[in-house]
N, C-alpha and C positions, 0 to 999 in steps of 0.2 A: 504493500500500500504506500503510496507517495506522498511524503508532507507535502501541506499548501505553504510555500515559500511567503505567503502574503501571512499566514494567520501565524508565522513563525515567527515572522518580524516584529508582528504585531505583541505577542507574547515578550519579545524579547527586548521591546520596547518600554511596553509595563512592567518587568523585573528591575529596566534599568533604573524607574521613574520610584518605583518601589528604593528601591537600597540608597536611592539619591536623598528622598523624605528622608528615611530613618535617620540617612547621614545626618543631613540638617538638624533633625530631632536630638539627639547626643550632641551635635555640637554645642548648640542653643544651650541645651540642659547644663552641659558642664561646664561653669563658667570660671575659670582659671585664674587662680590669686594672681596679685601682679607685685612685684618688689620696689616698682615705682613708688615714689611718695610725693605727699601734693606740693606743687610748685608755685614758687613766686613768681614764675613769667610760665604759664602753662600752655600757652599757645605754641611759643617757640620752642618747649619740649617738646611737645606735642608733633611740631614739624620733624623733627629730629629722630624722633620714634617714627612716622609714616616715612620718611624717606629710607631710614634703616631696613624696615621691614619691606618695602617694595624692592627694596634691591634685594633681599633673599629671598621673594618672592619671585621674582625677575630668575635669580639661577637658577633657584629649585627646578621652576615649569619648565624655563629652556634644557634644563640638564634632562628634567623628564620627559622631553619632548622628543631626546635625540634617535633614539631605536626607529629605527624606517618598518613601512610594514605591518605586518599583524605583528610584533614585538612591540611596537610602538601602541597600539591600539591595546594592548594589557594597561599602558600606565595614563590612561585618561583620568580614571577614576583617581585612582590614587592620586595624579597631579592635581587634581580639584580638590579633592580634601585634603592635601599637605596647602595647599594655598588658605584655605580656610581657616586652618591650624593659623597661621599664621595671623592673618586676617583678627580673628577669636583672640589671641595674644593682644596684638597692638591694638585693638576697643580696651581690654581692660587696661593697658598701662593709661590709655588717653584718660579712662575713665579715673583711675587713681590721682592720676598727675592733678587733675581739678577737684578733685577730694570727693568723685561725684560715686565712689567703688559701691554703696549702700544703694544704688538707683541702678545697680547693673544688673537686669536679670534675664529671663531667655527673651520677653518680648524686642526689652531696648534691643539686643544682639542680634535679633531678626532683621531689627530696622536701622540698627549700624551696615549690618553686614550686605543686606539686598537692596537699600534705599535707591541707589542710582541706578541697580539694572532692572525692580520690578517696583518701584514708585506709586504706581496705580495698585499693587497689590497690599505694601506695608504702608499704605498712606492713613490708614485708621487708625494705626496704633499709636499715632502719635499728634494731638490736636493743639497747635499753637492759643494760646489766652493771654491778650496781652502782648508780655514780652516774656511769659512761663509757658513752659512745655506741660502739657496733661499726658502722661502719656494710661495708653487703655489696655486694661488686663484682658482679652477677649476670652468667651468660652472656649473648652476644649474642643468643640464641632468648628469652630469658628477659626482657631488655631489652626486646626488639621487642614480645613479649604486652604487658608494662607499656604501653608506649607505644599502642598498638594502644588498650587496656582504657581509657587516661585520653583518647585521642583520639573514641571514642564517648560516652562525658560533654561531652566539649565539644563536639562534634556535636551534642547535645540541645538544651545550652543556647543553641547558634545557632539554634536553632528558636525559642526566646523572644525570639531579640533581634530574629529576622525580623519578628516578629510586631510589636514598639514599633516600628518604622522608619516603618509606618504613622500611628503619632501623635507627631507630631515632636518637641513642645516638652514634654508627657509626658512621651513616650518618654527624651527626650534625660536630662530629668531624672532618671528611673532607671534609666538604665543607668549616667548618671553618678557616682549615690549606689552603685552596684555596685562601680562599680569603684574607687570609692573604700573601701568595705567590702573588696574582694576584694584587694586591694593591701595592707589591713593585716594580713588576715587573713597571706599571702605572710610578713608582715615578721616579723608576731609568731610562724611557725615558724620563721625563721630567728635570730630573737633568742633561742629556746628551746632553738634547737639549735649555735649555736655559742658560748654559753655556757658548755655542759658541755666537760669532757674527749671527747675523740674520736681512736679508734682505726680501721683500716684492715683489714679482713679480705679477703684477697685468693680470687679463685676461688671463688667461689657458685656 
C-alpha cells in the first residue's frame, strides 16, 4: 500500500508545529536567574548585553547553519532553540539590570521574545495606560491559541531556513546576519518595555 506523500507532509508538518509549542512552553516557563544587578545607567547596559548576545547569537546559527544537505536540515531545530536560549538569557539580564526581575514571568517573555515577528498575536498581553504598562495574565485556553498562532510563524520560517541548508557558506551567512538582527530586534522590546512602569492585571 502506498503513503499519500501529501497526508505525510501534512503529519509531518503538525509534529513539527507540535514540538515547536512545547519548545516555546518550557522556554517561557523556565525563567533563568540573571547575575546582572540593577544599574545606574540601564539603558546602556542594556545595549551592551543585546549587542553581546546577538553576536553569539550570530555564531551559534551561522556555525549551525554550516552542514549542507539533509545534515544541515537535522540542526534547524536545535539552531532555533539555542537562539532562544539565548534570547531567554539577555530579557532576564535586561530585566534585572532595571530592577524590573519580580515583573518577569512567562507572559512578559512571550512578548519580549515574539513582539517584533508576531505583534498582532502578543499585542494583548500587554496594554499601555498612560505612560505604565498593564500587562495581562491571559487564560490557559487563551495562552495555548497565542502559542499555537506564534508557533505556525515559526513553522514558516523553518521552511526558509530548510531551504539555505542547501547552500552552506551562503546560507550560513544569512541566517547568521538573522539572527543576529532577530536577537536585537528581542532586546530592543525588552529595553522598551522594562523601562517603563509596569503593573500586573491578574485574570484575563
Amino acid at each position: 500500500m502506498k503513503k499519500d506523500p501529501e497526508n505525510h507532509d501534512v503529519k509531518k508538518e503538525d509534529e513539527t508545529l507540535t514540538k515547536i509549542i512545547n519548545f516555546i512552553m518550557d522556554l517561557v516557563t523556565d525563567i533563568p536567574s540573571s547575575e546582572e544587578s540593577t544599574s545606574k545607567e540601564p539603558k546602556e547596559k542594556a545595549k551592551s548585553i543585546v549587542l553581546s548576545a546577538s553576536s553569539k547569537a550570530a555564531l551559534i546559527s551561522g556555525t549551525l547553519s554550516l552542514p549542507p544537505g539533509p545534515i544541515g536540515m537535522i540542526t534547524v531545530l536545535p539552531d532555533i532553540v539555542a537562539i532562544w536560549k539565548i534570547q531567554r538569557g539577555m530579557v532576564a539580564d535586561i530585566a534585572a539590570i532595571y530592577g524590573k526581575t519580580k515583573y518577569l514571568g512567562k507572559e512578559q517573555m512571550i512578548y519580549c521574545l515574539f513582539k517584533h515577528a508576531a505583534s498582532q498575536v502578543v499585542k494583548d498581553l500587554v496594554v499601555r495606560v498612560g505612560e505604565r504598562l498593564l500587562i495581562q495574565k491571559p487564560s490557559i485556553i487563551v495562552l495555548q491559541d497565542m502559542l499555537r498562532r506564534i508557533g505556525i510563524r515559526i513553522t514558516q520560517r523553518i521552511a526558509g531556513r530548510t531551504i539555505s541548508r542547501w547552500l552552506p557558506i551562503v546560507g550560513a551567512i544569512g541566517i547568521g546576519v538573522y539572527a543576529f538582527y532577530d536577537t536585537s530586534q528581542v532586546g530592543k522590546t525588552a529595553i522598551e518595555f522594562f523601562e517603563r512602569d509596569l503593573d500586573i492585571k491578574e485574570g484575563v
